[in-house]
Backbone as ProteinMPNN parsed JSONL, in Angstrom:
{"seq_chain_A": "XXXXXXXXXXXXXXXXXXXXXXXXXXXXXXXXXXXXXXXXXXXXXXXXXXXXXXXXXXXXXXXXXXXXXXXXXXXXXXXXXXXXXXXXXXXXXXXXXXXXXXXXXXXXXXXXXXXXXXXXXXXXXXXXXXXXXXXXXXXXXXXXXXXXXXXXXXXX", "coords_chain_A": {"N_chain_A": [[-123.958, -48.29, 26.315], [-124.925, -49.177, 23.8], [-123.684, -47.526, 22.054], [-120.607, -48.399, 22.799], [-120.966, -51.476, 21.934], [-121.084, -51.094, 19.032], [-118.812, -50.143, 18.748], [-116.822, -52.135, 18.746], [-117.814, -54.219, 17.784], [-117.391, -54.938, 14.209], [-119.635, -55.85, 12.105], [-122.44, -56.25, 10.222], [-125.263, -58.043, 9.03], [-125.333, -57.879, 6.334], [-124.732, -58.917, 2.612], [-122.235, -57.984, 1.969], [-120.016, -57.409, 4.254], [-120.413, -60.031, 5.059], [-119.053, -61.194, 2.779], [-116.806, -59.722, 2.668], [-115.524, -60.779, 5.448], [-115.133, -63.42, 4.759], [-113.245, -63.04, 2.722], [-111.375, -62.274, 4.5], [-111.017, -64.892, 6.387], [-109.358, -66.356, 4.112], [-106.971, -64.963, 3.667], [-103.044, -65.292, 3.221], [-101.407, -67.942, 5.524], [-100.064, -66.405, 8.427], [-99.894, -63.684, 7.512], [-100.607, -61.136, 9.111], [-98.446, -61.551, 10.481], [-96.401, -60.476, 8.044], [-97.515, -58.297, 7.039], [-96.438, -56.827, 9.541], [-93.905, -56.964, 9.732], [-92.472, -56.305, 7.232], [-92.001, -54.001, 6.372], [-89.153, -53.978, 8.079], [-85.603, -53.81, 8.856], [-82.908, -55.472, 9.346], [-80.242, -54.97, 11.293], [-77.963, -55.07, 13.141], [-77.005, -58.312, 13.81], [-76.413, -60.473, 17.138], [-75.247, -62.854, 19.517], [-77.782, -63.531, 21.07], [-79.049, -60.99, 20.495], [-81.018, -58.732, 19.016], [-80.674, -56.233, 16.674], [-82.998, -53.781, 14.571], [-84.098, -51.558, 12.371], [-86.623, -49.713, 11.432], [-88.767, -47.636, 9.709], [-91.235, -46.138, 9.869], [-94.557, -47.461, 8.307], [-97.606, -46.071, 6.324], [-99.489, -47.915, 6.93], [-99.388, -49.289, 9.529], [-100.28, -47.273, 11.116], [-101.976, -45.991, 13.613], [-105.343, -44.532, 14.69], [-104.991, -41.943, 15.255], [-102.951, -41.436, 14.088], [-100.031, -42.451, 14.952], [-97.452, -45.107, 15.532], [-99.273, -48.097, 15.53], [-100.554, -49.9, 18.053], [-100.87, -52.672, 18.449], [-98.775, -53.453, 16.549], [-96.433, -53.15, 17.214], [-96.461, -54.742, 19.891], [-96.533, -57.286, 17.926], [-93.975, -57.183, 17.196], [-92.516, -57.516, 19.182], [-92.917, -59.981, 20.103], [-92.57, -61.699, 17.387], [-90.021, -61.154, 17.087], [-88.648, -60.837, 19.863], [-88.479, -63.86, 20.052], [-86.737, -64.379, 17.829], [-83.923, -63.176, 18.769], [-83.747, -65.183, 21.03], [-83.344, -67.536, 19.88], [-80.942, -67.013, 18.491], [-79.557, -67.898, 20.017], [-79.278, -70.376, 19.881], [-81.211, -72.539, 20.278], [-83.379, -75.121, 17.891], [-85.73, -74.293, 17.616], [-88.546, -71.952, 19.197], [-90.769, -71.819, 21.502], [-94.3, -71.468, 22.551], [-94.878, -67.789, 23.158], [-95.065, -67.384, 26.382], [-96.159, -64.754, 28.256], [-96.26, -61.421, 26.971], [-95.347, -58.507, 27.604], [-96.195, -54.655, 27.781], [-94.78, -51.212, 27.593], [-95.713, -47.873, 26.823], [-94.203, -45.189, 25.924], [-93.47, -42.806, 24.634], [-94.933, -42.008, 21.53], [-94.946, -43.335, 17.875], [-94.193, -41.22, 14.752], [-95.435, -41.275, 11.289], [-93.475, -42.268, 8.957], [-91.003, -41.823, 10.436], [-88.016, -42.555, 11.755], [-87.295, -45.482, 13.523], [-85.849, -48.094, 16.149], [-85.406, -51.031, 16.766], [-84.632, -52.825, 19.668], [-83.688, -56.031, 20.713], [-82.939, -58.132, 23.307], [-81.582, -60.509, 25.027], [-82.065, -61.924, 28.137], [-82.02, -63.329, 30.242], [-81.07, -67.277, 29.948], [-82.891, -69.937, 30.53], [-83.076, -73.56, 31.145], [-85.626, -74.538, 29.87], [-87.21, -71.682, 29.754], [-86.757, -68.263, 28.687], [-86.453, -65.201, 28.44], [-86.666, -62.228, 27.534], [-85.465, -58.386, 26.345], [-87.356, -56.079, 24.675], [-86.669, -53.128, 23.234], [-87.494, -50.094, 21.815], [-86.321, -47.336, 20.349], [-86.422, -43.613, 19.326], [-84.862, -43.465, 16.319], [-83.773, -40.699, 15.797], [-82.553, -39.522, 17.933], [-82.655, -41.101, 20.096], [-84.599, -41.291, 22.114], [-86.3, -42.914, 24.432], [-89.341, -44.688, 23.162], [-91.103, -47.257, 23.713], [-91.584, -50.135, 26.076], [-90.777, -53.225, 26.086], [-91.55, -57.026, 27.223], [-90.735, -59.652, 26.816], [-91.274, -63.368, 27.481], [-90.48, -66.841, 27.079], [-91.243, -69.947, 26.339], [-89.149, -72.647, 25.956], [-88.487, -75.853, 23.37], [-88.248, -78.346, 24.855], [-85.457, -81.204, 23.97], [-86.199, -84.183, 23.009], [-84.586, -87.36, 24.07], [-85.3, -89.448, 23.266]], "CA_chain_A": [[-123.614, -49.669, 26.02], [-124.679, -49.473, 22.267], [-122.311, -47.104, 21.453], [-119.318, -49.243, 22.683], [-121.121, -52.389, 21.219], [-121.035, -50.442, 17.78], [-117.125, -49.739, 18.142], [-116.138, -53.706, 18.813], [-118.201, -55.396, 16.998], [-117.668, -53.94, 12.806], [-120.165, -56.756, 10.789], [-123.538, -56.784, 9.94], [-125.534, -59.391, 8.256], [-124.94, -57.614, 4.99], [-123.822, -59.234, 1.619], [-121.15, -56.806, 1.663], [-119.944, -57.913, 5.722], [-120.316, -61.718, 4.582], [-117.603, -61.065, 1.463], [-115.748, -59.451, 3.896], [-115.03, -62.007, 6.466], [-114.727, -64.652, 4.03], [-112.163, -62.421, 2.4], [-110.356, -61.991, 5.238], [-110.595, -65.617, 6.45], [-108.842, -66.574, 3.388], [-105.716, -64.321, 3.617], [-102.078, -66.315, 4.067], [-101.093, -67.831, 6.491], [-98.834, -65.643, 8.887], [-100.345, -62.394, 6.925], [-100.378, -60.066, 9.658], [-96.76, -61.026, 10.542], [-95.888, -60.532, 7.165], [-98.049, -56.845, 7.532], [-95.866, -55.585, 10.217], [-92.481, -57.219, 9.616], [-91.925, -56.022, 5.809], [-90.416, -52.857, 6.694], [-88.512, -54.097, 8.986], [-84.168, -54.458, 8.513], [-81.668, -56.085, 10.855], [-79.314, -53.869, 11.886], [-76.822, -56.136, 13.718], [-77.484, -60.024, 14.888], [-74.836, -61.705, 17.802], [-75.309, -64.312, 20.263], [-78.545, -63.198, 22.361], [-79.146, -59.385, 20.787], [-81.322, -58.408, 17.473], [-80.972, -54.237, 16.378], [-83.745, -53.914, 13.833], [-84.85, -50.238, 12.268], [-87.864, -49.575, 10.671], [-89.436, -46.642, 9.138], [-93.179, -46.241, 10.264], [-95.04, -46.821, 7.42], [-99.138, -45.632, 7.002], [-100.261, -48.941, 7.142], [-98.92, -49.71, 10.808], [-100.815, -45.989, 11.876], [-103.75, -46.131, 14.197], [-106.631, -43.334, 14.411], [-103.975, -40.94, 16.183], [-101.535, -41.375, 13.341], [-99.147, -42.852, 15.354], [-97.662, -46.428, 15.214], [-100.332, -48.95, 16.381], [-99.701, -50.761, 19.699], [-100.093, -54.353, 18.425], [-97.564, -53.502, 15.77], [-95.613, -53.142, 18.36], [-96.822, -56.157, 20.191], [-96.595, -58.491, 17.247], [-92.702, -57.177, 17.319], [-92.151, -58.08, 20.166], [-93.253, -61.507, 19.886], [-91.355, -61.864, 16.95], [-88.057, -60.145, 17.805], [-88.071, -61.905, 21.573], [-87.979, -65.332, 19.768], [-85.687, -64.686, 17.005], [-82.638, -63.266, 19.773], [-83.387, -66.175, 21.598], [-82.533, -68.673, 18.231], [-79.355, -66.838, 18.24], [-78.375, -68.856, 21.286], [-78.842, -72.185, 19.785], [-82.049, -73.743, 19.937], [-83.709, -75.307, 17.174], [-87.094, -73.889, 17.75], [-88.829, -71.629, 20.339], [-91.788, -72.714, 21.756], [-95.424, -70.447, 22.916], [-94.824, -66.675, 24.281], [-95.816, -67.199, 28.23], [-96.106, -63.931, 29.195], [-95.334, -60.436, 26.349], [-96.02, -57.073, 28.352], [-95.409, -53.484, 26.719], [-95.092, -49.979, 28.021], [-95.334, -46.708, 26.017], [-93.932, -43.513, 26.862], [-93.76, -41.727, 23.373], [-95.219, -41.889, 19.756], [-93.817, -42.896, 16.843], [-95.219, -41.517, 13.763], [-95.439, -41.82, 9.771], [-92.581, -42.332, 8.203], [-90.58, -41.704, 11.72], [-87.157, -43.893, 11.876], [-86.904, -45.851, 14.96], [-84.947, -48.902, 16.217], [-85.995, -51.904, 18.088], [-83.347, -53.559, 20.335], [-84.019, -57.29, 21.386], [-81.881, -58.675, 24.157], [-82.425, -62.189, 25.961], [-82.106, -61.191, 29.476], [-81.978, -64.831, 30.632], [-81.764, -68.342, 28.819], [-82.717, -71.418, 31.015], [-83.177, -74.533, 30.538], [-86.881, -74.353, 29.162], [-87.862, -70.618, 29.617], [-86.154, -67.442, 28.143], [-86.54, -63.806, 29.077], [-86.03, -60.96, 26.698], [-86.491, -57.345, 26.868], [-87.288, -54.906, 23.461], [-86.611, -51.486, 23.416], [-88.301, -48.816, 20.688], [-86.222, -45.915, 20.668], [-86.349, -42.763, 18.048], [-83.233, -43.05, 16.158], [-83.009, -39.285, 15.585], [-82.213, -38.527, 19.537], [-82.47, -42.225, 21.111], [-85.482, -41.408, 23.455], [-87.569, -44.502, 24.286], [-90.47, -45.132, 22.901], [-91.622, -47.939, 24.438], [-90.608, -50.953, 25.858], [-91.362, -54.699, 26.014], [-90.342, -58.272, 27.718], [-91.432, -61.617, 26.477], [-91.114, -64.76, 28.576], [-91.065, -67.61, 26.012], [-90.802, -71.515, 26.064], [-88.112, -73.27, 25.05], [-89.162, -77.035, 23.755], [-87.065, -79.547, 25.601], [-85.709, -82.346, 22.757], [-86.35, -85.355, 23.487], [-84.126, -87.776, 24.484], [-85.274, -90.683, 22.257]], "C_chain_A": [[-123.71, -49.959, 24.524], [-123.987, -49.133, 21.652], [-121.357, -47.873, 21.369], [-119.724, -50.55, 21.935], [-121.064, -52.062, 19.336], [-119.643, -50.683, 17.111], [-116.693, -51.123, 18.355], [-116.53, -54.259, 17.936], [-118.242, -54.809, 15.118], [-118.17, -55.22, 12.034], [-121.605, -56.164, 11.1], [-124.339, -58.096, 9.287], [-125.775, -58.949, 7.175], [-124.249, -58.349, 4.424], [-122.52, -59.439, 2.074], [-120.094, -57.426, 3.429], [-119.423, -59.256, 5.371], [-118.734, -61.504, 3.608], [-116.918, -60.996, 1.983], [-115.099, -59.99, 4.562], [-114.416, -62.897, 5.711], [-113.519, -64.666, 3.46], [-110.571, -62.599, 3.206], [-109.824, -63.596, 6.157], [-110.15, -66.211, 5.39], [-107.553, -66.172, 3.145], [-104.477, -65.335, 4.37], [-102.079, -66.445, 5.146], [-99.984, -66.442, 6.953], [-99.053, -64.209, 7.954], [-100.071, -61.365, 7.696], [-98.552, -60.185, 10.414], [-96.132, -60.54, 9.339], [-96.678, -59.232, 6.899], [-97.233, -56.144, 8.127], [-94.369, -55.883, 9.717], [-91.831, -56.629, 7.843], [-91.432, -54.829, 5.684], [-89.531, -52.66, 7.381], [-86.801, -54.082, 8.375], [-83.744, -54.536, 9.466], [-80.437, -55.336, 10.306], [-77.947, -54.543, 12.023], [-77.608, -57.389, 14.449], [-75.812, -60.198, 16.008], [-75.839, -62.173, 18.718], [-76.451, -63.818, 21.415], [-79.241, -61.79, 21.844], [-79.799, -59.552, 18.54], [-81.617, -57.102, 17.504], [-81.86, -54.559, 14.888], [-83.577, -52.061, 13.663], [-86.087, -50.437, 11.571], [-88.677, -48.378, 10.769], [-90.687, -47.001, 8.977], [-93.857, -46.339, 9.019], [-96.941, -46.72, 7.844], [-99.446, -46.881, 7.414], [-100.281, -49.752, 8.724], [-99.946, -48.592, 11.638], [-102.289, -46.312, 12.759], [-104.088, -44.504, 13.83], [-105.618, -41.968, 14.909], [-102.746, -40.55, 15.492], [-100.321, -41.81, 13.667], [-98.878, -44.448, 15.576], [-98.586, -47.34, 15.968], [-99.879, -49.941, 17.394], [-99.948, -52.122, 19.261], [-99.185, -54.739, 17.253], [-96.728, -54.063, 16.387], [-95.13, -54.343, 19.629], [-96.279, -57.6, 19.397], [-94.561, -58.433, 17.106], [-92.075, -57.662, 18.449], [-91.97, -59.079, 20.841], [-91.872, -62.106, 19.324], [-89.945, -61.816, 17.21], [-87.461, -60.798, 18.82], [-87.345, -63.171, 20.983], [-86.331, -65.461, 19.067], [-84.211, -64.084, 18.124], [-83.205, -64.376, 20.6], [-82.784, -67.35, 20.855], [-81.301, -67.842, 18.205], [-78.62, -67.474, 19.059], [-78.381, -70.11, 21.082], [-79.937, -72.68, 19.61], [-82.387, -73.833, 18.554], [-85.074, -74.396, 16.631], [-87.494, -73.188, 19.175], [-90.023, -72.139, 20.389], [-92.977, -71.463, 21.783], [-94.716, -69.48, 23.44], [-95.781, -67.395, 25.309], [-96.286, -66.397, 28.349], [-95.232, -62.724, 27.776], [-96.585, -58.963, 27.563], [-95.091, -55.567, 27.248], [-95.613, -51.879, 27.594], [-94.929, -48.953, 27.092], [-94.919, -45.852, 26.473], [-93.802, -42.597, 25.98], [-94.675, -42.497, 21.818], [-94.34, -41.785, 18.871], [-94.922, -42.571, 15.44], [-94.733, -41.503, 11.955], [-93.922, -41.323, 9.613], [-90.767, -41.731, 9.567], [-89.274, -43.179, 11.678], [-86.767, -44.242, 13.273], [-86.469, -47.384, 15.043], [-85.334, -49.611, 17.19], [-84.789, -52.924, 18.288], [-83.737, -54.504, 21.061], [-82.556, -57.638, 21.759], [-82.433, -59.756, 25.149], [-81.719, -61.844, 27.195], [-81.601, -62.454, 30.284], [-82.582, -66.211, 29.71], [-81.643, -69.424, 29.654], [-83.055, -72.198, 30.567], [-84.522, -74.764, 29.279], [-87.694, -72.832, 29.377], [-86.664, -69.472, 29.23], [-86.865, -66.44, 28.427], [-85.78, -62.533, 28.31], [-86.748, -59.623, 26.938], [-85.913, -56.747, 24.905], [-87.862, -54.099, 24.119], [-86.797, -51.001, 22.186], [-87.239, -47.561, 21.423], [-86.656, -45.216, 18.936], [-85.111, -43.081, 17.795], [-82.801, -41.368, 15.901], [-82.297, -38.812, 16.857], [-82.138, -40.04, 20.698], [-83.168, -41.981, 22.138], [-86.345, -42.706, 23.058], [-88.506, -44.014, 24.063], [-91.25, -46.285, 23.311], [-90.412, -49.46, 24.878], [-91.311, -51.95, 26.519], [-90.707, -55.57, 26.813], [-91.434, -59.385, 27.81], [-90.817, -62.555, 27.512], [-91.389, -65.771, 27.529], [-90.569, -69.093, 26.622], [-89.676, -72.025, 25.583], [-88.485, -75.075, 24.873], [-87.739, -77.519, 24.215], [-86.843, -80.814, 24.084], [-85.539, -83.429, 23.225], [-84.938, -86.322, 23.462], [-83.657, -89.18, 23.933], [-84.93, -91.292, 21.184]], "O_chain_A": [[-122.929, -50.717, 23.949], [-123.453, -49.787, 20.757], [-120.972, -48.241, 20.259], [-118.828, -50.908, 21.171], [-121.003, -53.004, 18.546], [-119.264, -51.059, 16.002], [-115.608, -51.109, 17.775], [-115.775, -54.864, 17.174], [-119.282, -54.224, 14.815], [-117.333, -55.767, 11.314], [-121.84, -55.646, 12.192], [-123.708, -59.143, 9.141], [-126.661, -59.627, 6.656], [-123.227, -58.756, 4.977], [-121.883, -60.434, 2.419], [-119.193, -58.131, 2.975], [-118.231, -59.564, 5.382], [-117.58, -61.72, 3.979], [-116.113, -61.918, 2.115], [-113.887, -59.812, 4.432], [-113.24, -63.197, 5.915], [-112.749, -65.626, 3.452], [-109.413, -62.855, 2.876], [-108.669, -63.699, 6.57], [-110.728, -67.288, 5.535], [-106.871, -66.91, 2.434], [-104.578, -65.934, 5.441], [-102.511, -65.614, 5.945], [-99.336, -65.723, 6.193], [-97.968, -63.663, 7.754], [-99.313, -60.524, 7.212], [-97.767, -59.289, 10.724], [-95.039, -60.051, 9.625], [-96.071, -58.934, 5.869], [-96.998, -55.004, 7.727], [-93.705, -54.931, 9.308], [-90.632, -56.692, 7.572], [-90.484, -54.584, 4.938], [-88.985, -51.566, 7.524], [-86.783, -54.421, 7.191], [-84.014, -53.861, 10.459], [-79.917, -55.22, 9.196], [-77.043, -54.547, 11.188], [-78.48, -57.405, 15.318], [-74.624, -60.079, 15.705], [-77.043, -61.918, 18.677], [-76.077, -63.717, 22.584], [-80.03, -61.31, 22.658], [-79.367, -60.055, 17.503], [-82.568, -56.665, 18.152], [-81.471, -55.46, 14.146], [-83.083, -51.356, 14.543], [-86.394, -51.563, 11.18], [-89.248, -48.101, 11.824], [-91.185, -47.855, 8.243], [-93.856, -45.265, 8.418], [-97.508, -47.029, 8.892], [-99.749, -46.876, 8.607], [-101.072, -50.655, 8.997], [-100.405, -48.952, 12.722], [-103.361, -46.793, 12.391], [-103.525, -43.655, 13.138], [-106.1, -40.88, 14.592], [-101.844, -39.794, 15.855], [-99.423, -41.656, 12.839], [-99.865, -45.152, 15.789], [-98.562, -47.218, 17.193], [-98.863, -50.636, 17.359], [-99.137, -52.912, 19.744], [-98.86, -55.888, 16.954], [-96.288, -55.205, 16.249], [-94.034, -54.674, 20.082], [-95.81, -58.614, 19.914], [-93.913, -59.468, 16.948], [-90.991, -58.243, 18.395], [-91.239, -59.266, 21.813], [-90.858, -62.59, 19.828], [-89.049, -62.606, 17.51], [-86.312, -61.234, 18.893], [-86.188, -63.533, 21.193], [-85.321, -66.091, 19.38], [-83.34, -64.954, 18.124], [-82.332, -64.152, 21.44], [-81.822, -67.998, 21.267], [-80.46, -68.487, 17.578], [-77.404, -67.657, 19.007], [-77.764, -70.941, 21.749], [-79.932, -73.462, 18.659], [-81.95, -72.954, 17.812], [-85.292, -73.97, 15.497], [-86.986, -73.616, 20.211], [-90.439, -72.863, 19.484], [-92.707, -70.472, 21.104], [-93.84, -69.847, 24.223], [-96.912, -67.841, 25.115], [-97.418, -66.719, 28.708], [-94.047, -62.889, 27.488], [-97.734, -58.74, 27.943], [-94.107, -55.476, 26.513], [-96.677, -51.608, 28.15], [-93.904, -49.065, 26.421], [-95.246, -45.597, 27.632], [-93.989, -41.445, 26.37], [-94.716, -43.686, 21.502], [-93.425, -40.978, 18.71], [-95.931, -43.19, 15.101], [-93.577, -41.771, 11.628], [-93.385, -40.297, 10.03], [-89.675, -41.352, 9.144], [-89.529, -44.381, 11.601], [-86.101, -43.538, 14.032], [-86.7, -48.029, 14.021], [-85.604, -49.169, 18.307], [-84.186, -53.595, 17.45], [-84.201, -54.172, 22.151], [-81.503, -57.568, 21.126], [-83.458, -59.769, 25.83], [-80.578, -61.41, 27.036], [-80.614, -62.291, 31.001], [-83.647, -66.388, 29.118], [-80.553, -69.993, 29.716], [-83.495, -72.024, 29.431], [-84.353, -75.078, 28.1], [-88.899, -72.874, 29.132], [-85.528, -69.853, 29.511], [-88.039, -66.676, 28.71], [-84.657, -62.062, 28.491], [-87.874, -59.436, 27.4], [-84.886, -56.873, 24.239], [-88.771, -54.009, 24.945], [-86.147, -51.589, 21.321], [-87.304, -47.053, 22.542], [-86.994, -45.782, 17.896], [-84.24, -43.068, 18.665], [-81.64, -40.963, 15.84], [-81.546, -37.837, 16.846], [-81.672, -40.009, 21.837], [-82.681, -42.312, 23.219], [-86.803, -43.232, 22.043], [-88.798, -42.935, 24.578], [-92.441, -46.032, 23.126], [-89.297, -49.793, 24.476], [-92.222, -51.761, 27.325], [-89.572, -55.318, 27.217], [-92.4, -59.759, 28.475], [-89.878, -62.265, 28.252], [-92.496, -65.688, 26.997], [-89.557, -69.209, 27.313], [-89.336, -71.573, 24.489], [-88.737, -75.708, 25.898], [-86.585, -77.16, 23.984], [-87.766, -81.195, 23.364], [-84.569, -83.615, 23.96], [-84.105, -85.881, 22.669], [-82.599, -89.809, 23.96], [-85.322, -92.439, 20.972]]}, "name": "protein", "num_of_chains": 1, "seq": "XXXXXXXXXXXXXXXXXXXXXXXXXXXXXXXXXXXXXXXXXXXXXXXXXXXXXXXXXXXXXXXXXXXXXXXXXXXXXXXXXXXXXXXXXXXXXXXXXXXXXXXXXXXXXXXXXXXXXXXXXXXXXXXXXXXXXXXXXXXXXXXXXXXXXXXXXXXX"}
């Protein structure tokens, strides 16, 4: 039990710990989107569909060297919303519901291609799926599907 309490919890009541935090609650807003999304490029946009590539870089790597799963996550977020704004609304609302499956590794410097597609757009909920393939051979790498909000506009 101390072991795993060791690996979750990384502060002490050190100085050095204190700086730390303070540090890190201070960083922009929207920082860690602005972490994973900066090597990102759009590929092709149309009406429902965003092709992205992006070349792994270290800073995305977990302990395994391979890209980190809430990279991956936080893309998926992202990515869902923005093909759903290609269909019109103004604004999306909260993810409901993002799920992810892996089935390969991508690693450093590794070019691969994430394919957002809105699956369904009703009135107030939306349904997209991203796909991770390799671009050298087009095997999946994983794959995603957000459920998001859509706000309703008022009327008034």
């Amino acid at each position: 039990m101390g072991k795993t309490k060791g690996c979750v919890e990384k502060h002490s009541d050190s100085d050095d710990d204190r700086k730390l935090a303070s540090a890190m609650d201070d960083l922009p807003f929207r920082f860690y989107q602005f972490f994973v999304m900066t090597a990102l490029r759009i590929d092709l946009i149309q009406p429902g569909r965003i092709l992205c590539s992006l070349k792994v870089p270290d800073r995305l790597l977990n302990e395994n060297n391979s890209m980190r799963e809430g990279a991956s996550a936080l893309l998926v977020d992202c990515l869902g919303h923005a093909a759903v704004k290609t269909l019109g609304p103004s604004s999306t609302g909260v993810s409901l519901e993002i799920n992810l499956s892996f089935f390969d590794a991508a690693c450093l410097d590794e070019e691969i291609e994430i394919d957002s597609k809105v699956l369904r757009m009703g009135k107030t909920i939306a349904v997209v799926n991203i796909e991770f393939r390799k671009k050298s051979n087009g095997k999946i790498i994983a794959q995603g599907r957000l459920t998001t909000y859509i706000p309703v506009s008022s009327k008034l």
